[in-house]
C-alpha positions, 0 to 999 in steps of 0.5 A: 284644124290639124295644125301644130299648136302654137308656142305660147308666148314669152314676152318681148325679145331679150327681156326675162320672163314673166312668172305668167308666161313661164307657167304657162309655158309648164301648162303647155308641157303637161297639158294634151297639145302635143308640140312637135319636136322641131317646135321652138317651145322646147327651146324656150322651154329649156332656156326658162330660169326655173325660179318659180315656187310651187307647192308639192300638192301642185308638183303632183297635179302637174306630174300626173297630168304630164303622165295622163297626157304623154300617151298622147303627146310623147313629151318625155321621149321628145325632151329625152331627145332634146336633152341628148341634142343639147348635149351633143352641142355641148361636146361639139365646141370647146367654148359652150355658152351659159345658154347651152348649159342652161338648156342641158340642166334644165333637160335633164332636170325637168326629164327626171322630174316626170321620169321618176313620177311614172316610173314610180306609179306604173302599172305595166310590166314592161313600162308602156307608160314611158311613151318611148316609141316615137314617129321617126318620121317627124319633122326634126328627126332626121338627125335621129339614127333610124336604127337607135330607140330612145333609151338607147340613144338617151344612153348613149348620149348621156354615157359618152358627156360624163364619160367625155367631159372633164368636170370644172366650174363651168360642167360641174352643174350639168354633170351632176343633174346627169348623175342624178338622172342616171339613178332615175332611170335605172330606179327602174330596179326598185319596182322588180323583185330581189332576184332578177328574172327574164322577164324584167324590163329594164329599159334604160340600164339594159340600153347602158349594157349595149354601148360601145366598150369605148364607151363603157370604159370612159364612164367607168374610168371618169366615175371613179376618177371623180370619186378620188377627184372629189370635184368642188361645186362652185359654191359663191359667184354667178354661174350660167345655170342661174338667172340674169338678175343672180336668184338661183335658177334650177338649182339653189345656190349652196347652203340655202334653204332647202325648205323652199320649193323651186319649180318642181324641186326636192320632191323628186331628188333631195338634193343633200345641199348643205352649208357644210363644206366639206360635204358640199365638195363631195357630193359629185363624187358621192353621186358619181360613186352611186352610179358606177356602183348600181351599174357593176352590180347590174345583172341581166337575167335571160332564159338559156334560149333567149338572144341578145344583139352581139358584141364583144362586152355583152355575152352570157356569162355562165356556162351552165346547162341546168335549165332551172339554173339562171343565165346571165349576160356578162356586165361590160362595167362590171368587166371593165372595172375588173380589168383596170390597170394602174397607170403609174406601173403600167407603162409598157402597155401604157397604149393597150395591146391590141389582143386586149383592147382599151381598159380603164387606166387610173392611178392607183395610189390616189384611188387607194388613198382615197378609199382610205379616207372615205371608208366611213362612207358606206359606198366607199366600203362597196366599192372596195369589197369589189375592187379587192374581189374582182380586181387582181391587179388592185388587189396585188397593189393593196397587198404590196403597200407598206402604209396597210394602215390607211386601209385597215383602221378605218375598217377596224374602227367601223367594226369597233363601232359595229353597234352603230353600223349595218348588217350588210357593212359589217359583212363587207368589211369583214369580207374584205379582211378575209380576202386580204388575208388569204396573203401570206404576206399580207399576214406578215406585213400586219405584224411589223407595221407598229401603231403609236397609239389607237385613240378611238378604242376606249377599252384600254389604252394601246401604245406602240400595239403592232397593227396584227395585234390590233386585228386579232382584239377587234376581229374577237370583239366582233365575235363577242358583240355578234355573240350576245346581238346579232348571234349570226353564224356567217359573221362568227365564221369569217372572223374566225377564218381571218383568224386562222388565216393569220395564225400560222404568221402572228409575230410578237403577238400584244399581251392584251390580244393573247388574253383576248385570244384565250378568253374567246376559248373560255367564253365559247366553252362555257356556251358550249356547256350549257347547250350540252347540259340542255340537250342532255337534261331530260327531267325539267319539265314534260313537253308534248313529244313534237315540241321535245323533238324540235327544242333537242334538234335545235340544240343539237344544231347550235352544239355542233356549230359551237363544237366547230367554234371551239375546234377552229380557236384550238387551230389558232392557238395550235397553229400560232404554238406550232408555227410562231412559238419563239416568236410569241412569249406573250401567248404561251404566257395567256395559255399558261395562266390560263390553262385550267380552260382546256381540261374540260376538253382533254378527252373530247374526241373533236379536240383531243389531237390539238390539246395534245399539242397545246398539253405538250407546250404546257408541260414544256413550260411548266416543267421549266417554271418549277426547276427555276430557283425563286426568292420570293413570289412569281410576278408578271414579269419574272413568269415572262423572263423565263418564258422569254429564256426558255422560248429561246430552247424550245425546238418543238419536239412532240409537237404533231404537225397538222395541215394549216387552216386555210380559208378563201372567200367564194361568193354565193352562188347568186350574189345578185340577190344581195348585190343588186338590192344593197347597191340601191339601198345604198343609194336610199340612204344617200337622199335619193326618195323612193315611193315605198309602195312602189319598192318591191326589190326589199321589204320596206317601211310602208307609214300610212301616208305612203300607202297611196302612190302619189298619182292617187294622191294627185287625183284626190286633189 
């Protein structure tokens, strides 16, 4: 009575397991024997080959054992603990044997299995469920820092070995079961509501916001290194995480079948294991990019009175005095990344003055060729948008580049193809062109960079189109497409502030941009009639007054958005007259052959003052059409000759000069509610699976299958 139990048995010394003894050994860890931490069960346990195959109604059972039993038992912080151990092993040598690796993965993997059952079935608020306060007292814990909890030091550990430990053939397996864990243990977030309050608990991500800034900038540096690395998984050959006699061991070779269940398998983490090569060499990468991107946008809210253990990374980070007002602590990675420095053009600081302290150092060039090549990611996109918005020495980097076109077609591809992209990418993209193009340089530079050809916009075909050209046609395809689907005002508002912010720098602007140019004009204007014809139509039909009132206020609403839509497109062409005329035949040739679109508008008291410029040009122009001696008809090109010859005379005289539209981007004042949910449906998208019933960070999806939680549905059996 009273004595430890005992450590059930494996077999004979050497030999390998036998499938009874290893569920046995299961048994055990899910069972009501709480085995102590200095026991050799948990060093047989991890050191098991994870071959068996059980089916998803038994991973359950197990599961909700495991979390029934662990109040008493405490076996998620003790193998939590044990895993952090092994890692600390595997640093602690530069030769670490394939036991020690197994054991690691195995942790790591068996951890997030239980992990992610609890979290996902919790009750509590404050996530009692864990089981993470431990006797520090125990035998076996004396090498446990007395003032570190478990999350903390479960932190620690696994953020010092990604942060530390370079990936290659031997580590590649162990980092990418740490990855996987880090998304469980910050899935914590699904469970709380889109705006994060004080009284969130987030046990585990909160302790990553603790550590050391050492710490923190060696994570942030070795994610996004992986992430423009793209480190191979080895995908023929032995490797120490599999069985002695070669079958797969906790994970399954590359390209197998992911139908069959291995010991507690793709039920908690899909693994998106495919045949494919090249998406078998990215998925570290993919994962490395996942973390790095919940953590930047990670917010702790806490009330103005509440404290916080003091360092340099983790203070508040408004400065407000509105009680009603959240208050944030500052996020250490999300500061890191913004404070990253290019390594290759850094070189007189290259050691970190002392007043700043270490920072993330990386190339670049690689990442922004890297990003170049993964925008058609989602994530990458995130990433990107947070680079340009928080990182001013990346953002001069982009701006500075001659080769703009790595970055900016793949974004104007996705936005061609915005019917098949999201909401919330089209908002990134867009938001990151108008970042870019608050530059003047920038506006510039777009211009003078010539493309060959454009073969993934099908419309027409586009040769020798300057980059600048490109943007304008699929920046007013966008507004078209949101016209007529999304009809979202804030995606119309960003693209004409691109526009305007290139208008002033447009440089031998595409015939076929310049017709796009006037026709978005001519389009918004015939929307524009209508609403104004409705609003002004008394006698259709006879509504009772409350129904009249919100139908006229409604109307009246969309008139006066579409009046500012018409006024911002008068500024871009005013502007591009005004400022870049000689510059832009093409464009006074569309005004011209299109002019009857602005009589309608010549007396509008919103539009009256730019029309007279636009007016002015036309007269210019027209009056040197009909002094021009014609044998014959006006074609295309003789109208262009003479445009050609009389840009060459035009000294803008009667043009009234206007302040230049000039748009910045700002974001909300709570960007958390946006960032936080995006970053992990992001994470969703990639394979991670989630208890919908258990989400309340979103709305979802709920099938009649997800209505109950899996605990409910274990108990059922």
């Amino acid at each position: 009575m009273g004595a430890a139990p005992s450590t059930p048995r494996l077999g004979a010394a050497g030999a390998p397991p036998s499938p009874g003894a290893a569920e046995q050994m299961f048994a055990a860890l899910v069972g009501g024997k709480a085995y102590p931490i200095s026991s050799e069960f948990w060093k047989q346990l991890l050191e098991l080959p994870l071959t068996l195959q059980w089916p998803r109604d038994r991973v359950l059972q197990a599961c909700h054992a495991f979390a029934q039993n662990n109040y008493q038992t405490k076996h998620l912080a003790k193998i939590l603990i044990h895993l952090v151990w092994c890692l600390q092993e595997c640093t602690s040598t530069t030769s670490v044997s394939s036991v020690v690796y197994r054991r690691a993965i195995n942790a790591a993997y068996i951890s997030s299995i239980f992990l992610k059952f609890i979290i996902e079935n919790a009750k509590s608020d404050n996530w009692q469920e864990l089981c993470l306060d431990i006797d520090k007292s125990e035998k076996g814990m004396e090498k446990f820092p007395a003032e570190d909890t478990v999350e903390y030091f479960l932190m620690r550990g696994l953020l010092n070995y990604i942060g530390s430990v370079d990936v290659s053939p031997e580590s590649c397996y162990l980092h990418h079961e740490l990855l996987n864990l880090m998304l469980v243990l910050m899935s914590t977030q699904l469970c709380s509501g889109p705006s994060p309050e004080p009284k969130d608990v987030h046990p585990f991500i909160d302790a990553a916001m603790l550590q050391d800034s050492s710490v923190v900038i060696s994570v942030v540096q070795k994610l996004l290194l992986n992430f423009v690395t793209r480190p191979k998984i080895p995908q023929n050959g032995s490797h120490p995480v599999f069985s002695d006699d070669g079958r797969p061991g906790v994970l399954q070779r590359v390209g197998s079948a992911a139908a069959n269940f291995v010991l507690l398998p793709y039920y908690t983490f899909n693994y998106l294991v495919s045949s494919t090569p090249e998406s078998a060499t990215s998925q570290l990468a993919d994962n490395s990019l996942l973390v790095l991107l919940v953590m930047i946008h990670y917010r702790k809210c806490i009330s103005t009175n509440d404290s916080f253990p003091s360092n340099n990374f983790y203070m508040t980070d408004s400065n407000t005095n509105d009680k009603d007002t959240p208050v944030f602590h500052e996020n250490p990675y999300c500061k890191a990344l913004n404070n990253a420095k290019d390594i290759q053009y850094d070189r007189a600081d290259v050691e970190g003055n002392a007043q700043d302290g270490p920072v993330v150092r990386l190339s670049f060039a690689s990442l922004f060729d890297a990003l170049g090549t993964c925008l058609n990611n989602e994530s990458s996109v995130l990433l990107l948008y947070s680079l340009v918005h928080g990182n001013c020495d990346f953002q001069e980097y982009v701006l500075v580049r001659t080769d703009l076109d790595t970055l900016l077609m793949p974004i104007l591809e996705m936005l061609y193809n915005a019917s098949r992209k999201t909401s919330n990418q089209i908002y990134m993209l867009l938001i990151i062109l108008l970042i870019l193009s608050q530059d003047s340089t920038f506006n510039a530079s777009v211009h003078r960079l010539v493309l060959p050809a454009v073969p993934w916009y099908h419309e027409r075909l586009m040769h020798q189109t300057s980059l600048g050209s490109l943007m304008v046609v699929i920046l007013i395809r966008t507004i078209k497409y949101n016209l007529s689907k999304l009809r979202d005002v804030y995606l119309h508002t960003n693209c004409l502030a691109i526009l305007a912010n290139m208008a002033p720098h447009v440089h031998k602007l595409s015939a076929y941009a310049s017709q796009r140019l006037v026709s978005l004009f001519d389009m918004l204007s015939r929307k524009y009639a209508k609403l104004a014809e409705l609003k002004n139509d008394k006698s259709l039909k006879v509504i009772p007054d409350q129904i009249e009132a919100d139908i006229s206020d409604d109307t009246s609403t969309e008139l006066h958005i579409y009046t500012d839509f018409l006024r911002i497109v008068l500024e871009i062409i005013n502007a591009i007259l005004t400022y870049a005329l000689p510059r832009n035949p093409e464009v006074v040739y569309a005004v011209l052959h299109r002019q009857e679109v602005f009589e309608p508008f010549k007396n509008h008291p919103r539009f009256n003052e730019l029309l007279e410029n636009i007016y002015t040009v036309l007269d210019f122009f027209n009056s040197r059409m009909d002094m021009q001696q014609l044998d014959g008809e006006w074609s295309v090109d003789k109208v262009l000759e003479v445009i050609n010859k009389t840009c060459r005379s035009w000294r803008g005289e009667g043009m009234k000069m206007f302040t230049q539209l000039r748009f910045t981007y700002e974001q909300e004042s709570h960007p958390e509610e946006f960032f936080i949910p995006y970053a992990w449906r992001l994470v969703l998208s990639r394979g991670f699976s989630f208890n919908p019933s258990a989400i309340n960070l979103f709305p979802v999806e709920i099938h009649l299958d997800d209505a109950l939680s899996d605990e409910q549905k274990a108990q059922e059996k």
